[in-house]
C-alpha positions, 0 to 999 in steps of 0.5 A: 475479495473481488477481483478486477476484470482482467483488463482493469487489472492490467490498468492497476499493473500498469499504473500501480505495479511500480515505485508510485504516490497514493494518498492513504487514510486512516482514522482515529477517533472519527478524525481522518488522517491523510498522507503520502506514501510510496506504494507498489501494488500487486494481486489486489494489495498495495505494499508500503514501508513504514514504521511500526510506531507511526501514527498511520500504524497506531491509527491501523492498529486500532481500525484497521480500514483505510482508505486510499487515492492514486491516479484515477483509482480510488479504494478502501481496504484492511491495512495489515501489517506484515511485520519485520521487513528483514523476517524470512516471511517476508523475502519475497515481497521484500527483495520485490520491494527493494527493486520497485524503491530502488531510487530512494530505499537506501537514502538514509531513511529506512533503517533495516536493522530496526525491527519496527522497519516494516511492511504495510499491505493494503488488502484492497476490499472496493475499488473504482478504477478509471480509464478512457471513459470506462469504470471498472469497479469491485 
């Protein structure tokens, strides 16, 4: 994968490296699919919780490029499922997350005894970041 300059890359930190609304698409059958999630990004990936048996995990798991839109960014990417949310692989970004979703993780949406409780990350493969009149893209 290509990387950002560092300075864009800093623009993704500071924009993206906490609790954050992106839009994230898939497709089935050449029909798009598009929804909100809560994401975290980190070192060219963006980390999503959602659930195994969902229709955005079935659409991944057939096709596994997405598409995704946040604030003056946009990018296509492999969406890669990580698994469990609670397996040992996974501690590292797990606890990241727990912090970065602090205000909602323990609304009573998430279940993490279910093991289909799981990580999506986004390995991002094009990016169009733009700020202040620069574009930065990979």
């Amino acid at each position: 994968m290509n990387i950002f300059s560092p300075e864009a890359e800093q623009i993704m930190i500071e924009r993206f490296g906490k609790d954050t609304i992106i839009a994230l698409a898939t497709t089935e059958k050449e029909t798009p699919y598009v929804r909100y999630v809560n994401a975290y990004y980190e070192n060219g990936a963006f980390y999503i919780i959602t659930y195994a048996l969902s229709n955005k995990m079935k659409h991944i798991k057939i096709n596994p490029v997405v598409a995704i839109a946040g604030e003056w960014f946009t990018a296509h990417g492999k969406g890669v499922s990580l698994g469990y949310f609670g397996k040992k692989e996974n501690c590292i970004i797990a606890e990241k997350l727990k912090n970065v979703f602090a205000e909602w993780i323990d609304n009573g949406h998430n279940n993490f005894d279910d093991e289909n409780t799981i990580i999506l990350c986004v390995e991002l493969t094009y990016g169009l970041l733009l700020s202040h009149g620069t574009r930065f893209e990979f």
